[in-house]
C-alpha positions as MATLAB code, in Angstrom:
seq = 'XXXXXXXXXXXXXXXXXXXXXXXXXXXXXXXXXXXXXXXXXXXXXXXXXXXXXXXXXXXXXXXXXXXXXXXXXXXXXXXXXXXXXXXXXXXXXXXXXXXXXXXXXXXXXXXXXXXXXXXXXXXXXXXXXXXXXXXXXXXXXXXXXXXXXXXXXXXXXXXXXXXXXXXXXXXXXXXXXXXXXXXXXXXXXXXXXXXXXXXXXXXXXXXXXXXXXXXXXXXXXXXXXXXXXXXXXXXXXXXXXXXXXXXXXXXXXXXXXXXXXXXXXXXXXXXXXXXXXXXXXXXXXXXXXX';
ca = [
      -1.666   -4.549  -23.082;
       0.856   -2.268  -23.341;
       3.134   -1.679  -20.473;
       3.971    1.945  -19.107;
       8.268    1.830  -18.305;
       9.195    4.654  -15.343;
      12.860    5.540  -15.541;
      15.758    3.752  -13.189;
      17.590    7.060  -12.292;
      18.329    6.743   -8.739;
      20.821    9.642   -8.833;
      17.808   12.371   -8.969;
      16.784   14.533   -6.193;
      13.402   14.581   -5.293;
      11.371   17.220   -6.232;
       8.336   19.092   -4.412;
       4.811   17.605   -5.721;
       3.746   20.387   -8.210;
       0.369   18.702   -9.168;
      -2.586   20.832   -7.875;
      -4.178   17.894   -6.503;
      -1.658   16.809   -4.053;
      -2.767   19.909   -2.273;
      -5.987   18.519   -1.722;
      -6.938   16.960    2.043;
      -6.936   13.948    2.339;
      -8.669   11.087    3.697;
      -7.203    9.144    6.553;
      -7.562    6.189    7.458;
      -7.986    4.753   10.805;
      -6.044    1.648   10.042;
      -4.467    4.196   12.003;
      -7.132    3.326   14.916;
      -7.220   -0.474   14.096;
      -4.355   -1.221   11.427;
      -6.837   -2.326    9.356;
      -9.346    1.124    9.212;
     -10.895    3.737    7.579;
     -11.787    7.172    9.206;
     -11.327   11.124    7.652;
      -8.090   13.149    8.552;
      -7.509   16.687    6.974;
      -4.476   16.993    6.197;
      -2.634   18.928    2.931;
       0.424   18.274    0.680;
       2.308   21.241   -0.063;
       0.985   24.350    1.841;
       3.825   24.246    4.640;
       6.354   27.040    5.126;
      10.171   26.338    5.257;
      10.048   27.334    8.865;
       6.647   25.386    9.435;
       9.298   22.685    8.429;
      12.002   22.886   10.345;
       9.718   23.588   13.613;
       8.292   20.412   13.144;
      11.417   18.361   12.826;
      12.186   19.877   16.168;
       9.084   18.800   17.543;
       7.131   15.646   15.956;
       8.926   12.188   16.162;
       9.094   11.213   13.067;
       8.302   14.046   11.207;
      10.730   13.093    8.148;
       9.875    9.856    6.244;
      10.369    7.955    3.006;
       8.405    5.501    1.200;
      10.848    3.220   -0.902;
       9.897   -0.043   -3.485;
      12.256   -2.827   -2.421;
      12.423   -6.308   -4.682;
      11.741   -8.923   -1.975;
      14.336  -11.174   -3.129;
      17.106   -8.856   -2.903;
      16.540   -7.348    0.408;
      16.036  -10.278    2.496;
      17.195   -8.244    5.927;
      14.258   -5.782    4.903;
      11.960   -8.303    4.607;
      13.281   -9.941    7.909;
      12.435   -6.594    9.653;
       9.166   -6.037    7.584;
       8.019   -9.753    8.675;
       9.108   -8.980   12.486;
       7.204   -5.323   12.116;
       4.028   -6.918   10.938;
       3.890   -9.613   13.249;
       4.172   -7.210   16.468;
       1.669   -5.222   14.739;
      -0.807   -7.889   14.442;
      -0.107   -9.464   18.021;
      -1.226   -5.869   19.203;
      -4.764   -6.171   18.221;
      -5.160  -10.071   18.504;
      -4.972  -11.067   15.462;
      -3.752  -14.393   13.786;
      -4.434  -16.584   10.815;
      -2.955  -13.742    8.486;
      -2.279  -15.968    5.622;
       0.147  -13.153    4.586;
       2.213  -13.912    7.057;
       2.511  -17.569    7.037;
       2.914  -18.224    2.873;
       7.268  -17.378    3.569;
       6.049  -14.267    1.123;
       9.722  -13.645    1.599;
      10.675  -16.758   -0.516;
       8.803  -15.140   -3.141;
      10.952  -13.828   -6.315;
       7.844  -12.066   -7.745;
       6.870  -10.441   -4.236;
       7.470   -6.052   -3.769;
       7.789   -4.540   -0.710;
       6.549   -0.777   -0.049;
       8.178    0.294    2.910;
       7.720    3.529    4.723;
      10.859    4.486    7.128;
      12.178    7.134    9.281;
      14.358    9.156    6.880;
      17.044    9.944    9.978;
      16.474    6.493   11.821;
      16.143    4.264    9.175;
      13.061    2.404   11.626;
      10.371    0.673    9.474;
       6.789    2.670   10.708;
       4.709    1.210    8.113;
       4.187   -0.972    4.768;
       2.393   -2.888    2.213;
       3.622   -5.548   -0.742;
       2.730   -6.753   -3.951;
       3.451  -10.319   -4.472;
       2.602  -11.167   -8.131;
       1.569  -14.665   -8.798;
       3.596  -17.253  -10.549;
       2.890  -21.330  -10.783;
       5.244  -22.121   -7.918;
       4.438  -19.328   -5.354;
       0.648  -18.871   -4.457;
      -0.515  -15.509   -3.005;
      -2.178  -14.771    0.076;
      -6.195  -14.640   -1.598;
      -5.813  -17.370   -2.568;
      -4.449  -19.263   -0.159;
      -6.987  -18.111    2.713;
     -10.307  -18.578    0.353;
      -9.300  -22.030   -1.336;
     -11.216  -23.834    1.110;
     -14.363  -20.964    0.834;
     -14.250  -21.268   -2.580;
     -12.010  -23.720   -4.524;
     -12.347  -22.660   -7.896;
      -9.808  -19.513   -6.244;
      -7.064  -21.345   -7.138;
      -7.503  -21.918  -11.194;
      -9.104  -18.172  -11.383;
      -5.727  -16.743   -9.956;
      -3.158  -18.740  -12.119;
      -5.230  -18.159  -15.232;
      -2.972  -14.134  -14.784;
       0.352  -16.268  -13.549;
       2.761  -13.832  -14.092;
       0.490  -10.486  -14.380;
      -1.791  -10.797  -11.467;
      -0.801   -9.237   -7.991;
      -1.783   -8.859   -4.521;
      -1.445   -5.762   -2.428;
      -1.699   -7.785    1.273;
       0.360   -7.944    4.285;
      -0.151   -4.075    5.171;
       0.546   -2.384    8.472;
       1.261    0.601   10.955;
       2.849    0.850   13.650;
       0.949    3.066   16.734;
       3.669    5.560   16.643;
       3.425    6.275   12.677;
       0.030    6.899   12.966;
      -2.415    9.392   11.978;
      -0.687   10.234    8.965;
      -2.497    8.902    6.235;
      -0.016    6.407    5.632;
      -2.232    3.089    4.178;
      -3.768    5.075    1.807;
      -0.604    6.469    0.511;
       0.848    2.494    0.267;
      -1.770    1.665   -1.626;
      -1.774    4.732   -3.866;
       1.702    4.034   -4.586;
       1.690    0.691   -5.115;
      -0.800    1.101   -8.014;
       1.323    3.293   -9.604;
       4.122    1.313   -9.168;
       2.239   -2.289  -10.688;
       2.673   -1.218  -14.244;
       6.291   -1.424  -13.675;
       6.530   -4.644  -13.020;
       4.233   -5.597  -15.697;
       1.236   -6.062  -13.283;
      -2.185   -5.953  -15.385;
      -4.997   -6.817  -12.595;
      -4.299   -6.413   -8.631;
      -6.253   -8.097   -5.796;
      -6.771   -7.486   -2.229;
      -8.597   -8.377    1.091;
     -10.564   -5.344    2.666;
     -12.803   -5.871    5.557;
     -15.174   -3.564    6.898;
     -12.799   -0.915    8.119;
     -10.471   -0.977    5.030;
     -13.191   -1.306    1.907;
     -13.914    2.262    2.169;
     -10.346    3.052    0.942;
     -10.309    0.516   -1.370;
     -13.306    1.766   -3.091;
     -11.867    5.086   -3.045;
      -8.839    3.629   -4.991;
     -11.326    2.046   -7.466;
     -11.002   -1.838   -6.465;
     -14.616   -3.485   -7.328;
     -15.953   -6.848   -5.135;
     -14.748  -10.223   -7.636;
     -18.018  -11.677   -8.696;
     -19.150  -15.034   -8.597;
     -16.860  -15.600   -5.194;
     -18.686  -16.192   -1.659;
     -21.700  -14.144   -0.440;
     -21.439  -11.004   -2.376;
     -17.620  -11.773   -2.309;
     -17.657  -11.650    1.630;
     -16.609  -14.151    4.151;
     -15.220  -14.146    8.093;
     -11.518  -13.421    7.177;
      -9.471  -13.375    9.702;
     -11.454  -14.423   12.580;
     -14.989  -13.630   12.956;
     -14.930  -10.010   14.060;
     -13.797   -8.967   10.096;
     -16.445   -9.334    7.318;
     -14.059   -9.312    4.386;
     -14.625   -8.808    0.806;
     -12.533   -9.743   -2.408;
     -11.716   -7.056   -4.697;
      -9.762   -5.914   -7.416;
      -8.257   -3.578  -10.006;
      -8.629   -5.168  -13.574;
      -7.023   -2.252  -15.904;
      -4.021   -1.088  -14.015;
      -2.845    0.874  -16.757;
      -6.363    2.434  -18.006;
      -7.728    2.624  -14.515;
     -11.135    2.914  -15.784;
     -12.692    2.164  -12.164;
     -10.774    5.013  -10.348;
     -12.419    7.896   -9.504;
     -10.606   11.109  -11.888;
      -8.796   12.716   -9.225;
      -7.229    9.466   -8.100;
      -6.273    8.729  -11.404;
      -4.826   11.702  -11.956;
      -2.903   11.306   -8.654;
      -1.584    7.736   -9.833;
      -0.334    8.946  -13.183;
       1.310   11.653  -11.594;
       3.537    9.192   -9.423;
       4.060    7.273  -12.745;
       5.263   10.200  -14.505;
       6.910   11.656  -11.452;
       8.045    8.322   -9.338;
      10.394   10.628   -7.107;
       8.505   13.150   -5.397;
       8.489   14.747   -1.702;
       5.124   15.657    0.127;
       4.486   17.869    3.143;
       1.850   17.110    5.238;
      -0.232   18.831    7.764;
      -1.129   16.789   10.970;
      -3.209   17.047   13.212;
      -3.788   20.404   11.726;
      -0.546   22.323   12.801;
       2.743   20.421   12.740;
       3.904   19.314    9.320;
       6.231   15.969    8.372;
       7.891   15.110    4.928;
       7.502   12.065    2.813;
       9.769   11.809    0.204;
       7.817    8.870   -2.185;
      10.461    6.691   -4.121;
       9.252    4.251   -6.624;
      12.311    3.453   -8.168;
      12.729    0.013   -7.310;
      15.611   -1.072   -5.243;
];
């Protein structure tokens, strides 16, 4: 499969989205409301006014932020603060067992990190990796259904090397509302190709498979109870899924698509947001990796 190469320039300045259907609303997600969720938000890129701008960097914490692609291995402070962020986040809503968390992800020289900061404060509000698998360094799926369903393990390192995992999300409270997982996730399709990802996996219980699906992830046959099992605790009915064409993306809906390939073409871009239908924040979107 041919692999699509994005350009390295980090001396660019971003530029406002131009595509038509970044101006669409879009849907939030309540991951938001639970970390981990899926609920409707209207909110547009690209309708606000330079004054609707500046009035709500006077008035909306964290109305400026940026989404950058760090290499795990080279940013091990980042990943220090990431693994500290997540962790709080978790605690908040009672939940352990992330196997995420405990795999030392940050060990990983294959893992990605999308992380989505304060552009004046530099404070981590959100974020989402890829870790792509490799013999030595098993990802999260499969190290949380091995036990569900053994055969995980040989099915995963049949891709060693072009298989990853988008896992280990999360939002803080404060960076809420904003439509932030969605975005992650968005961008860190785009971004796969660049790092010679074919196929991506990822966990989505029953708040988060409505995004997923959105994004054009299907349930991996032939894997639990219609690829569902208790995951992490009982109160999440969790399904397998994945991406299998990351370059074609056959499975994704043509707006999506459309929005992906944009980001590939365009990996430097700056959106303006509506929320909570009034004030407006920034995101400038960076996938140059770093």
């Amino acid at each position: 499969m041919k692999t699509l190469t994005l350009p390295l320039d980090k001396t660019a300045t971003p530029s406002p989205v131009s595509s038509p259907l970044l101006q669409k609303e879009l849907t939030q997600s309540a991951f938001i409301e639970k970390q981990l969720a899926c609920q409707p938000l209207a909110a547009s890129f690209g309708q606000a006014s330079k004054s609707d701008r500046r009035a709500a960097k006077a008035s909306l914490p964290h109305s400026r932020l940026r989404l950058r692609v760090y290499h795990t291995a080279d940013y091990q402070e980042i990943a220090q603060k990431y693994y500290q962020a997540q962790l709080e986040v978790l605690k908040e809503f009672g939940v352990n067992g992330i196997s995420s968390i405990k795999n030392k992800w940050w060990e990983n020289p294959t893992s990605y990190m999308l992380v989505i900061e304060d552009a004046e404060t530099g404070e981590l509000g959100a974020g989402m990796r890829l870790d792509v698998v490799d013999p030595s360094h098993p990802i999260p799926l499969e190290e949380a259904l091995k036990q569900l369903s053994p055969d995980i393990v040989p099915r995963v390192h049949k891709y060693n090397h072009i298989l990853g995992e988008a896992c280990g999300a999360w939002v803080k409270k404060e960076f809420s509302e904003r439509g932030l997982p969605k975005l992650l996730m968005r961008s860190l399709i785009a971004f796969s190709v660049k790092v010679r990802v074919q196929v991506i996996v990822a966990l989505a219980n029953q708040y988060t498979k409505r995004m997923t699906e959105e994004l054009g992830f299907t349930s991996i046959p032939n894997l639990g109870s219609n690829a569902a099992f208790c995951y992490p605790d009982t109160r999440y009915l969790s399904t397998a899924v994945e991406i299998e064409d990351t370059l074609h993306l056959p499975t994704l809906p043509a707006t999506e698509r459309e929005l992906v390939n944009q980001l590939r073409k365009q990996p430097l871009q700056t959106f303006y947001e509506t929320y909570r239908g009034s004030e407006v924040i920034s995101i400038e979107c960076d996938l140059r990796l770093w």
